[in-house]
C-alpha distance (Angstrom), angle and dihedral (degrees) to the residues before:
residue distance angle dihedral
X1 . . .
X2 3.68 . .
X3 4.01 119.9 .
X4 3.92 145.7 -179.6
X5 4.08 130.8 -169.9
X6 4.07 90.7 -90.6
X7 4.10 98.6 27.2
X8 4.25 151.2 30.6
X9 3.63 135.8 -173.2
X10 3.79 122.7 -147.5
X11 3.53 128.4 -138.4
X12 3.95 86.7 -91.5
X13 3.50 100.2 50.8
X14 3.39 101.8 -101.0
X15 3.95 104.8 148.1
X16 4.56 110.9 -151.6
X17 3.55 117.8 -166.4
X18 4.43 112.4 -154.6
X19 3.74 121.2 -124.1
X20 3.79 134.4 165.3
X21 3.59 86.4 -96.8
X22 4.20 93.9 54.7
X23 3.86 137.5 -93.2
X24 3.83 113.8 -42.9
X25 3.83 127.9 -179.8
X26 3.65 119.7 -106.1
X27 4.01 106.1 177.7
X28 3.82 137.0 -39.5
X29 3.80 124.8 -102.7
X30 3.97 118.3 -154.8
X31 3.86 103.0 147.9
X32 4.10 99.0 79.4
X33 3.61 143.9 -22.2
X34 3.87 124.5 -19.9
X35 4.16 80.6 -129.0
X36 3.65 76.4 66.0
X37 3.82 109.3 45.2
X38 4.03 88.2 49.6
X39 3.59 86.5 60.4
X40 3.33 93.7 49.5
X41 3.94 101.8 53.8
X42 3.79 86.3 36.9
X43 3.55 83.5 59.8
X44 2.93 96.9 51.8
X45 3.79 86.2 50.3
X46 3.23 94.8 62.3
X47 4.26 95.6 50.2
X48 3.31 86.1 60.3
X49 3.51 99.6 52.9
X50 3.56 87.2 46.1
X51 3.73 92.0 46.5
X52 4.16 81.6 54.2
X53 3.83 93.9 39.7
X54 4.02 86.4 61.2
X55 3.92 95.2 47.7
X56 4.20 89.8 48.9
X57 4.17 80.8 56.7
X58 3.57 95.6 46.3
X59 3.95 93.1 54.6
X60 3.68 94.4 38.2
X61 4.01 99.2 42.3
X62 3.56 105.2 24.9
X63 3.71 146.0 47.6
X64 3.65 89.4 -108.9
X65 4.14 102.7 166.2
X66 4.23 116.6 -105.4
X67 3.25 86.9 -120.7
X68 3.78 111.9 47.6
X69 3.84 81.4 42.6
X70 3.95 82.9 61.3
X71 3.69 96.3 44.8
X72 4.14 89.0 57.1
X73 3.44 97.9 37.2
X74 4.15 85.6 53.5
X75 4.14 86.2 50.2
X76 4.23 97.2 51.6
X77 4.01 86.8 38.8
X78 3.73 87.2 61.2
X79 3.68 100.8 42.0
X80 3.98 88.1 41.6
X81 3.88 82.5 54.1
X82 3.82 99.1 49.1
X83 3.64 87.1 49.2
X84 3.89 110.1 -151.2
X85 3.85 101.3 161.2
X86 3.66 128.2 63.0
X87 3.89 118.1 -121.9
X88 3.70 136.5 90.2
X89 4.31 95.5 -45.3
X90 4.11 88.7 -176.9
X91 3.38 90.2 54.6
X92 4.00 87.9 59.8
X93 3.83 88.9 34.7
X94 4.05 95.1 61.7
X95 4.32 87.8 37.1
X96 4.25 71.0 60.9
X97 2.97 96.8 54.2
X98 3.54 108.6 39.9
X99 4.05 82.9 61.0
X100 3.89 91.3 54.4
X101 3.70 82.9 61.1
X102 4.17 99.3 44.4
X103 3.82 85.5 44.5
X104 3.63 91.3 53.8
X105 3.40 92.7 48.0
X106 3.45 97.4 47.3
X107 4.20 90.9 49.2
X108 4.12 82.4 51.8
X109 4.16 91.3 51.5
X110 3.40 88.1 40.8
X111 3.69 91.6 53.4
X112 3.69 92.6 42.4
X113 3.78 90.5 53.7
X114 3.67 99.0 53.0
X115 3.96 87.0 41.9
X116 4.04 82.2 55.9
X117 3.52 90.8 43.7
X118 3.58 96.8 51.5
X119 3.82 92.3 47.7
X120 3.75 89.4 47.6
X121 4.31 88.3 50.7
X122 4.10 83.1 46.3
X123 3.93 86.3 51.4
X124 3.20 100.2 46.9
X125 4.27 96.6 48.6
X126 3.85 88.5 44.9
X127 3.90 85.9 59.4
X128 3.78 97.1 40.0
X129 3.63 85.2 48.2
X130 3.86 92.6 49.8
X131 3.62 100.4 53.6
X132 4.01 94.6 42.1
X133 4.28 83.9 59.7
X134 3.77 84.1 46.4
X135 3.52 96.1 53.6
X136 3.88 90.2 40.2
X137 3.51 83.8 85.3
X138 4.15 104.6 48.0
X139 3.33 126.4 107.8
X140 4.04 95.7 -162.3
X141 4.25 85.5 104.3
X142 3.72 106.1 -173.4
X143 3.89 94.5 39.8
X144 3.89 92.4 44.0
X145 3.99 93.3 36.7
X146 4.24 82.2 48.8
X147 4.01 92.2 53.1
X148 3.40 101.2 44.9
X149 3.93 88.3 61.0
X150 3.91 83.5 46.7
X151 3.76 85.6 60.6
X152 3.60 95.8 41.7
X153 3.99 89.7 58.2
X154 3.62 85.5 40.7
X155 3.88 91.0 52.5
X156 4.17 93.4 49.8
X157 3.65 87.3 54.9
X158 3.68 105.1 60.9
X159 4.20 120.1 74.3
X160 3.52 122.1 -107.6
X161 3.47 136.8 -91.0
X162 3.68 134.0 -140.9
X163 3.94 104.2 -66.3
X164 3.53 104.6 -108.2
X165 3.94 89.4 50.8
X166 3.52 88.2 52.1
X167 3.42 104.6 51.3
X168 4.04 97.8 39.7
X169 4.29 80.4 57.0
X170 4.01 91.9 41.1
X171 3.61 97.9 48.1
X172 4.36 86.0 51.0
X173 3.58 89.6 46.2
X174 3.96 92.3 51.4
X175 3.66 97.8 46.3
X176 3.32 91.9 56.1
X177 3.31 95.1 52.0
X178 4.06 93.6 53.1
X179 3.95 89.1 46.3
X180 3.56 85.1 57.1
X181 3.52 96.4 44.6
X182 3.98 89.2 47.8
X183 3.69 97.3 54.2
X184 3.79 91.9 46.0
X185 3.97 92.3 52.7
X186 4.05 84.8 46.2
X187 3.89 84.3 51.5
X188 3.77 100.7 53.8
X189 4.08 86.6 35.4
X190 4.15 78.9 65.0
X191 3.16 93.5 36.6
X192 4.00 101.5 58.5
X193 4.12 85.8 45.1
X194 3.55 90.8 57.9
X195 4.19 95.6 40.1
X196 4.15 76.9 57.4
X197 3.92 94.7 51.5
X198 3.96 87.7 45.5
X199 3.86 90.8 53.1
X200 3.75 94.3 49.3
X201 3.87 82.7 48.7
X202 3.41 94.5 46.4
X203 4.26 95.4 53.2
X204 3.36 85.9 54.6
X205 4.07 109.3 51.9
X206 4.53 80.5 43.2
X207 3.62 79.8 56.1
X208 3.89 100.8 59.2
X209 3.72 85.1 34.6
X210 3.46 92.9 65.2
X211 3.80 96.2 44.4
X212 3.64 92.4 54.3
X213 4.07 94.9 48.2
X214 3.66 91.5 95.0
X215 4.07 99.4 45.8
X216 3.54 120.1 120.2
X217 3.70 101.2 -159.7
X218 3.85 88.0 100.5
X219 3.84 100.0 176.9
X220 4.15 92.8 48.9
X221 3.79 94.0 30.9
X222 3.97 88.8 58.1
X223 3.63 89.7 41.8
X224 3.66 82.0 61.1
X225 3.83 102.8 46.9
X226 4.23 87.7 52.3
X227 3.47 87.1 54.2
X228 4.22 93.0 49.0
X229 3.79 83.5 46.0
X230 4.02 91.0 60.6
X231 3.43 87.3 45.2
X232 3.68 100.4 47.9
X233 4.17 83.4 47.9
X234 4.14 86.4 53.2
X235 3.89 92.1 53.1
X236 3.22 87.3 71.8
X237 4.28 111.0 -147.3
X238 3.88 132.8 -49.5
X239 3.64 131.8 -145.1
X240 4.05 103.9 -56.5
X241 3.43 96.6 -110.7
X242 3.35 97.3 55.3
X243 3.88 98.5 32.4
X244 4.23 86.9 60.2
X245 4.06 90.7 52.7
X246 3.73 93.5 42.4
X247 4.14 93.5 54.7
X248 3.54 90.6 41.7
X249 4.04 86.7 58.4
X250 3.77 90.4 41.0
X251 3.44 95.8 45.1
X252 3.84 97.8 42.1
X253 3.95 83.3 56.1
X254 3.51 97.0 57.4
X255 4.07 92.1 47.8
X256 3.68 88.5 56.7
X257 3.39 90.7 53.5
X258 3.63 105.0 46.7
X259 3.97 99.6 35.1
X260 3.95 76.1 62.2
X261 3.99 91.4 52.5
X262 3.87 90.9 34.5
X263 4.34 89.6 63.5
X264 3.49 88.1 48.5
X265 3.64 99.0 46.9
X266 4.09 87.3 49.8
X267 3.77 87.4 67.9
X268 3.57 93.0 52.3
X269 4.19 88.5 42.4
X270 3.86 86.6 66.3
X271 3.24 99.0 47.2
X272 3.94 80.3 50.6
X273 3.73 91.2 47.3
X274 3.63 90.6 62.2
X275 3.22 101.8 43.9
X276 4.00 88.3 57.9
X277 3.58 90.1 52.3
X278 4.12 88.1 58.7
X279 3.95 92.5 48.5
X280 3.85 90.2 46.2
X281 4.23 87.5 59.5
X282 3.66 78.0 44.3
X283 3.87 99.2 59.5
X284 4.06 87.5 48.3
X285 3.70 84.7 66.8
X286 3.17 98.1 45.2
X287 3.55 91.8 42.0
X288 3.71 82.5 59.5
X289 3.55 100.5 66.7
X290 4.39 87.3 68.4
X291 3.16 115.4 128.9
X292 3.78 103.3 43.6
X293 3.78 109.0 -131.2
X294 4.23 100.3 163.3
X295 4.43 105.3 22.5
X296 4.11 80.8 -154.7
X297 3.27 91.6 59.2
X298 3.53 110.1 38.5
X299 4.12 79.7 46.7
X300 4.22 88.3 63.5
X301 4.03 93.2 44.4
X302 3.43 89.5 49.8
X303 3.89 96.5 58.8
X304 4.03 92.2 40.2
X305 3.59 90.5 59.0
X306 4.12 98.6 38.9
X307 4.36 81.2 43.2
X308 3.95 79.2 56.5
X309 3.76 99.5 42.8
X310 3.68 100.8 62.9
X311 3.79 89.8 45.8
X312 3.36 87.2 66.6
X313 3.82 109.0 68.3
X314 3.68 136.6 -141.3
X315 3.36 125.6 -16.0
X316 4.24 120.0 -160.8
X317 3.68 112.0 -76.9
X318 4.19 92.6 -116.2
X319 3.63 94.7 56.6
X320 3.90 97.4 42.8
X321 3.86 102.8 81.4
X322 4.22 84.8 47.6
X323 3.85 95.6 54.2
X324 3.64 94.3 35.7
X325 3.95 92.6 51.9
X326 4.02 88.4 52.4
X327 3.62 93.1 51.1
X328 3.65 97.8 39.6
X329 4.28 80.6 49.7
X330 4.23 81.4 67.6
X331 3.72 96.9 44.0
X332 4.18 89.5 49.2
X333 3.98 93.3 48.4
X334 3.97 88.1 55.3
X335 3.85 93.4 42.9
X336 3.48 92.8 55.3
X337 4.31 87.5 45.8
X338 3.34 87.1 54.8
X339 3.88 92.1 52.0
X340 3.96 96.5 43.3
X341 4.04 83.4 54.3
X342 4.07 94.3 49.9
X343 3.86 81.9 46.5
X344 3.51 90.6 50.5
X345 3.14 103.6 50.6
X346 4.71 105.0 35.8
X347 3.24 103.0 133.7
X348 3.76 94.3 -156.8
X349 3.85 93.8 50.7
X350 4.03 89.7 48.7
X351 3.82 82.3 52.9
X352 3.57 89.5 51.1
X353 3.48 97.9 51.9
X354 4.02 90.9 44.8
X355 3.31 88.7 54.1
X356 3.49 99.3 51.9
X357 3.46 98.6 46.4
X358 4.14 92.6 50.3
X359 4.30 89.0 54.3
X360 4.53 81.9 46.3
X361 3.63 89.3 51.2
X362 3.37 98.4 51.6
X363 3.60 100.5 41.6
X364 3.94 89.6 55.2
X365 4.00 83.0 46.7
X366 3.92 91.8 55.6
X367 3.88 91.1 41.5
X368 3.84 88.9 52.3
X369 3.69 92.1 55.1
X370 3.44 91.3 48.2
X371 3.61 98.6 48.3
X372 4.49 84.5 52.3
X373 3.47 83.5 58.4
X374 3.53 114.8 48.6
X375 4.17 85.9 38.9
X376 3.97 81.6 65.9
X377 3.25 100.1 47.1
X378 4.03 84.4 49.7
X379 3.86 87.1 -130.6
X380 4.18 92.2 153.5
X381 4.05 96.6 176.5
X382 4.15 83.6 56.9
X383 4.23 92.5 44.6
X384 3.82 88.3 51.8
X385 3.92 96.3 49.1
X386 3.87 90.5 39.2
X387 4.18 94.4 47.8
X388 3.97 85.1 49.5
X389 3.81 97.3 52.8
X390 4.07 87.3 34.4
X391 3.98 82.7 66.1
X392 3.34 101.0 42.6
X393 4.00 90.0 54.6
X394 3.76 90.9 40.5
X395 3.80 88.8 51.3
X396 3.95 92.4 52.8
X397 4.07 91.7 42.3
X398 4.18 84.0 61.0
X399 3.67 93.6 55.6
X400 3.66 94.5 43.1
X401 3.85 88.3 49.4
X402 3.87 87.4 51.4
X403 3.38 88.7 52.8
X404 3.96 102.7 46.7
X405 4.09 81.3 50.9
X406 4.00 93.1 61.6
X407 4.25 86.7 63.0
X408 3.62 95.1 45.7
X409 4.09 94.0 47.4
């Protein structure tokens, strides 16, 4: 009899494999030696460990399917069972078993992802179908009209759910979409109405334009156009073909008008143009009186030339703010002459200031004599807090000094 840990053969070829249970036969061997037939069934052993080394990598590594993975692990548990290899058969029994539990698992995940999925795709429709009822009611037409195409893209994409789901959330999501389309097609149905009232509007503010193109009442007759232009404005616009012929009429109108005004206005210009070239000989005289020298006399100059300037006229509109900033650059330096002098000469705020610097001076003359004092009596703590508020004083007394010097120069 020839033997191994997991196996014997008998002296008529009967091969046994050992289990927990005992020794049970699995096959016969009578075509060499028993060293022989335990290799074979241990061979065959070892295939089928292979054969269940390969399915625990197919469940682990791949996307093998739950239930293919059942249908092989079904096929090795039965050939594990009827035992026809020699080797340790728990061993392969437990590696069994342990996949019965990963494949279980792995049917649970996959069943909790495709719950999660489905509750994500349920989600997302209840949000698509949210906005499109929220933008059921806007009036911003392109941008709305634009999204809910977005959404309709967006709604393709996603998987299904279970059919009555799905068609509750489509049939939301496509009434919305027709209430929207309704109020939009009521909107340009308004819209189109009021484009014709605008038109009829429109014909008649080109047709007083027209009849006041030849006036000559230029300051009432351009009153009048401004206040067709606000009214064209409030018409609000026509159909585009007809808006662009109606402001050409308008417009053309008004240009026949004001090229009229605009010769006669050129006269006047000249006349304006020369009477800015006067005022800007002026302003060199005035100029002229910069820097002040004698207040009284810069005073007099001043109202010779302004005497002068209004005799003058109009100047054009452009130039006005220019010359009127140089002379009004004259009038400003003398002003603030005439302030410096009042300033100069207050008698209260001179008093002030002497009074002021009489209480400074004697407060720096106390200090000082302090300050002698406690350097005799070699009291150092004293000297430093005395020299501190000595320069503080002294410091003050300069300004006020300063100041008293300013009425006096």
């Amino acid at each position: 009899m020839t033997s191994d840990p997991w196996g014997r053969v008998d002296e008529q070829g009967t091969v046994y494999v050992r289990t927990a249970e005992g020794e049970r036969v699995v096959g016969s061997w009578q075509a060499g030696s028993p060293e022989e037939a335990l290799a074979y069934f241990e061979r065959k052993f070892e295939g089928l460990a292979a054969e269940i080394g390969l399915l625990e990598h197919r469940v682990r590594k791949t996307d093998l399917a739950a239930k293919d993975a059942q249908t092989a692990l079904e096929h090795l548990r039965a050939q594990v069972a009827e035992g026809h290899a020699v080797g340790d058969l728990a061993s392969l029994a437990k590696r069994l078993e342990t996949l019965t539990g990963e494949i279980e698992s792995r049917q649970a995940e996959r069943k909790a992802a495709r719950a999660k999925a489905q509750d994500e795709t349920r989600t997302a429709k209840e949000k698509l179908v949210a906005e499109a009822e929220q933008l059921a009611e806007s009036t911003q037409w392109r941008e709305a009209g634009d999204r809910l195409r977005a959404l309709v893209d967006a709604w393709k994409a996603l998987p299904r759910l279970d059919r009555k789901s799905d068609d509750e959330f489509w049939h939301r999501f496509s009434h919305a979409r027709s209430v929207f389309s309704k109020h939009r097609k009521a909107h340009f149905a308004t819209l189109d109405a009021e484009r014709d009232q605008a038109r009829a509007a429109k014909e008649r503010l080109v047709a007083e334009a027209e009849a006041l193109s030849g006036s000559t009442e230029w300051g009432d007759t351009a009153a009048a156009y401004r206040d067709l232009m606000t009214q064209w404005k409030a018409a609000g616009r026509a159909q585009r073909d007809a808006e662009e012929e109606l402001w050409a009429r308008f417009r053309g109108a008004q240009d026949v008008f004001f090229q009229a005004r605009s010769a006669v206005f050129s006269e006047r210009d000249a006349e304006q143009g020369e009477n800015q070239k006067l005022k800007e000989a002026l302003l060199v005289e005035a100029e002229a009186i910069l820097p002040i020298t004698d207040l009284k006399a810069a005073k007099a100059a001043l109202r010779e030339v302004n005497e002068r300037w209004e005799a003058i006229g109009h100047v054009p509109r452009d130039a006005r703010p220019r010359l009127d900033a140089r002379l009004n650059t004259v009038e400003r330096a003398i002003r603030e002459a005439e302030d410096a002098e009042w300033k100069r000469s207050n008698p209260e705020a001179k008093a002030r200031a002497n009074g002021m610097t009489t209480l400074l001076q004697g407060a720096v003359d106390k200090l000082q004599g302090e300050l002698d004092k406690a350097r005799a009596a070699g009291n150092a703590s004293k000297v430093a807090k005395l020299e501190s508020e000595l320069a503080g004083r002294q410091a003050l007394l300069e300004q006020a000094l300063k100041s008293l010097e300013e009425f006096s120069g």
